[in-house]
C-alpha positions as a Markdown table, in Angstrom:
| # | Residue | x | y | z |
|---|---|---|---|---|
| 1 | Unk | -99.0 | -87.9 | -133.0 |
| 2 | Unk | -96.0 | -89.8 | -132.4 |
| 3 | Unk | -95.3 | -92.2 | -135.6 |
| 4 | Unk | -92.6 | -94.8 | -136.3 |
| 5 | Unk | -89.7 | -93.3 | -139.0 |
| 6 | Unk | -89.4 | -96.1 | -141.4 |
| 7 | Unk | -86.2 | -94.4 | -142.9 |
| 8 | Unk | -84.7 | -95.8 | -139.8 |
| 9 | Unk | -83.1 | -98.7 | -140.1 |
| 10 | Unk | -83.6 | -99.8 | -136.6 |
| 11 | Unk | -87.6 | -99.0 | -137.0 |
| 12 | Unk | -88.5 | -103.0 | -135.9 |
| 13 | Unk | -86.2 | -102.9 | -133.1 |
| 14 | Unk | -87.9 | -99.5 | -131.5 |
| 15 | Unk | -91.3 | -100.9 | -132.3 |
| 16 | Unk | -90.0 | -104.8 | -130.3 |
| 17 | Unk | -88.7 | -102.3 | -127.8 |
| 18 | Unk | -92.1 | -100.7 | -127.1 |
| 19 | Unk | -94.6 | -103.8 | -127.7 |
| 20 | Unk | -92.1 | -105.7 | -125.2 |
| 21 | Unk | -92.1 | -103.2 | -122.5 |
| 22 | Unk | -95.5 | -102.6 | -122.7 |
| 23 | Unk | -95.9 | -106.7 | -122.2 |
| 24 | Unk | -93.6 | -106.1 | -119.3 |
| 25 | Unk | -95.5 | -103.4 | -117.3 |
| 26 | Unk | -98.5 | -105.6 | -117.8 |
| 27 | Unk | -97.2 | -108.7 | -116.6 |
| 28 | Unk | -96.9 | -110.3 | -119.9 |
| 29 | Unk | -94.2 | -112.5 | -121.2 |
| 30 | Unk | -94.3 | -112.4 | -125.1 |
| 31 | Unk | -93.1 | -115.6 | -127.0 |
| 32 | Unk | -92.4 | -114.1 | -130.6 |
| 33 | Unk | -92.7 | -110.7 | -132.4 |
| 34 | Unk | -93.2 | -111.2 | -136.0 |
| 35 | Unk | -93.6 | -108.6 | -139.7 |
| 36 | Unk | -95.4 | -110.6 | -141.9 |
| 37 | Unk | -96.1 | -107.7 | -144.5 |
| 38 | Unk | -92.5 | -106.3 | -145.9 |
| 39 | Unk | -92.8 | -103.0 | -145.6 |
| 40 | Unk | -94.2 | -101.3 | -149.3 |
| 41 | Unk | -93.4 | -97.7 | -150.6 |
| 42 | Unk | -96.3 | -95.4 | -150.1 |
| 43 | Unk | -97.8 | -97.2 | -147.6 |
| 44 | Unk | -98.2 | -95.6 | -143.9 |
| 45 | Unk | -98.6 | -98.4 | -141.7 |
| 46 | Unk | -97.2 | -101.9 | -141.0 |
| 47 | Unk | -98.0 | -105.0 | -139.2 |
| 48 | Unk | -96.8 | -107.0 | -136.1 |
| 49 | Unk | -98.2 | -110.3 | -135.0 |
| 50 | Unk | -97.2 | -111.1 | -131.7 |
| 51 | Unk | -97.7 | -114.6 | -129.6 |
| 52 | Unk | -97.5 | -114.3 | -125.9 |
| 53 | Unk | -96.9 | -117.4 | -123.4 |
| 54 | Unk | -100.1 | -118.7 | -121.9 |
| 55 | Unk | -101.9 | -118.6 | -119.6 |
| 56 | Unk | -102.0 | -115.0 | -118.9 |
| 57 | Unk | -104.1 | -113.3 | -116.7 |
| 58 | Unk | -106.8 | -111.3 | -118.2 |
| 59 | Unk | -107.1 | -108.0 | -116.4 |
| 60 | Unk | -103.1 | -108.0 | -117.1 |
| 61 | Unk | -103.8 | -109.0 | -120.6 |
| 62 | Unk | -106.5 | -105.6 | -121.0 |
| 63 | Unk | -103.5 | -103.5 | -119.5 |
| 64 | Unk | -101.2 | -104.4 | -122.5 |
| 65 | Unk | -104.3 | -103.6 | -125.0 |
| 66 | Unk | -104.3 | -100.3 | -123.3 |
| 67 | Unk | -100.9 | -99.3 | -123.1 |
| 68 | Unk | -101.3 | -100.1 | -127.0 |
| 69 | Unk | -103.9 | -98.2 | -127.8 |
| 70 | Unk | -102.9 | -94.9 | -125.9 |
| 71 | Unk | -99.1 | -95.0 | -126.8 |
| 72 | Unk | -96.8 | -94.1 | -128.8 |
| 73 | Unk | -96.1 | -94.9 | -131.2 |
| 74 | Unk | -99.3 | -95.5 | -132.6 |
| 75 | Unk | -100.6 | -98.9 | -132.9 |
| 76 | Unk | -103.9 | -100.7 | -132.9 |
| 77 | Unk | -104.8 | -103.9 | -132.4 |
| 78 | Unk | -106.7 | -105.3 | -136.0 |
| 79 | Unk | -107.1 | -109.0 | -134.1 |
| 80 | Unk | -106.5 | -110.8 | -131.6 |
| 81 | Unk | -107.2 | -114.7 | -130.8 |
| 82 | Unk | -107.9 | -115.8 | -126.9 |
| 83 | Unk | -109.9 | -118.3 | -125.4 |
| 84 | Unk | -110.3 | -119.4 | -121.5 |
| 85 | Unk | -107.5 | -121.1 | -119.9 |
| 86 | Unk | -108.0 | -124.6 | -118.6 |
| 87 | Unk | -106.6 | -125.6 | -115.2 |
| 88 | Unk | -103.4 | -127.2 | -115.6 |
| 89 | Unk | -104.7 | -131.5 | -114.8 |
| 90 | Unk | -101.4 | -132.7 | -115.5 |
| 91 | Unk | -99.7 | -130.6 | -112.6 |
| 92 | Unk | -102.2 | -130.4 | -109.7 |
| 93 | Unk | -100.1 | -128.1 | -107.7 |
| 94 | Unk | -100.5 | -125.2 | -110.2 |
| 95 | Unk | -104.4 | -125.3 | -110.6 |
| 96 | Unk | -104.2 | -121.6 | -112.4 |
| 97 | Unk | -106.5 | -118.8 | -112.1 |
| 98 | Unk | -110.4 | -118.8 | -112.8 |
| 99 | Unk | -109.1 | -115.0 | -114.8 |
| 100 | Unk | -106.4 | -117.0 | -116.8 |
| 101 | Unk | -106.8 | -117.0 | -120.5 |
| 102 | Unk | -104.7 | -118.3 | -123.9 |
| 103 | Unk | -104.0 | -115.5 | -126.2 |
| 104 | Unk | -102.9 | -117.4 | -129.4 |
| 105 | Unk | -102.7 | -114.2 | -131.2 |
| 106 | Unk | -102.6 | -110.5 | -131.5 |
| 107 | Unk | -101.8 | -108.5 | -134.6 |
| 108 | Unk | -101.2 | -104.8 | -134.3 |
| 109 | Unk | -100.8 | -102.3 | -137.0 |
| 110 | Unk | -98.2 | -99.5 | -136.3 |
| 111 | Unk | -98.7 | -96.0 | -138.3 |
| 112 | Unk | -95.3 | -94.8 | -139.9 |
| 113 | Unk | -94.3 | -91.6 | -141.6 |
C-alpha cells in the first residue's frame, strides 16, 4: 500500500504529477488542482479538489475514476459534481457528443504516512 510521504517537501507536486497523468491517459484535460485543507499533524490523509475542462466524454471520464481508485498512491474520490453536457448552439459546427458531460467538481482524498 503505496502512500504519499508528507515529510516530503515536494508531496503536492508528486500527487499533481499523478492526478494529471492519470487525466492524460484518460483523455482528460484538467483546469485547476487545488489543497483546500492545510495539511494538520496527526492526520493521515489530505484533500485535492480538481476542476477539469468541459465537456468531457464520459466513458473517458470513468477511466480517470478508475485509474484513481486502483493507483497509487492511494486516493479516493469523496465527491464529485457532473451533469449532461448540452450541445454547443452557439457553434453549430461542433454539435458535441450525446456521451459528453460537465464535471464541475471532483475532490479526492489521498492517504499519507
Amino acid at each position: 500500500e503505496a502512500l504519499v510521504d508528507v515529510k516530503d517537501n515536494h508531496h503536492q507536486e508528486k500527487i499533481i504529477a499523478t492526478i494529471e497523468r492519470y487525466a492524460s491517459n484518460s483523455h482528460l484535460t484538467i483546469a485547476s488542482i487545488d489543497f483546500p485543507t492545510p495539511k494538520s499533524k496527526g492526520k493521515k490523509e489530505i484533500t485535492a479538489s480538481v476542476t477539469f475542462r468541459s465537456p468531457a466524454n464520459y466513458n473517458d471520464f470513468l477511466s480517470f475514476m478508475k485509474l484513481i481508485e486502483a493507483g497509487l498512491p492511494r486516493m479516493q474520490i469523496t465527491d464529485l459534481s457532473i451533469s449532461k453536457a448540452l450541445a454547443n448552439r452557439a457553434n453549430k459546427d461542433k454539435k458535441g457528443s450525446p456521451d459528453d458531460v460537465n464535471i464541475s467538481s471532483v475532490q479526492l482524498k489521498i492517504f499519507t504516512k
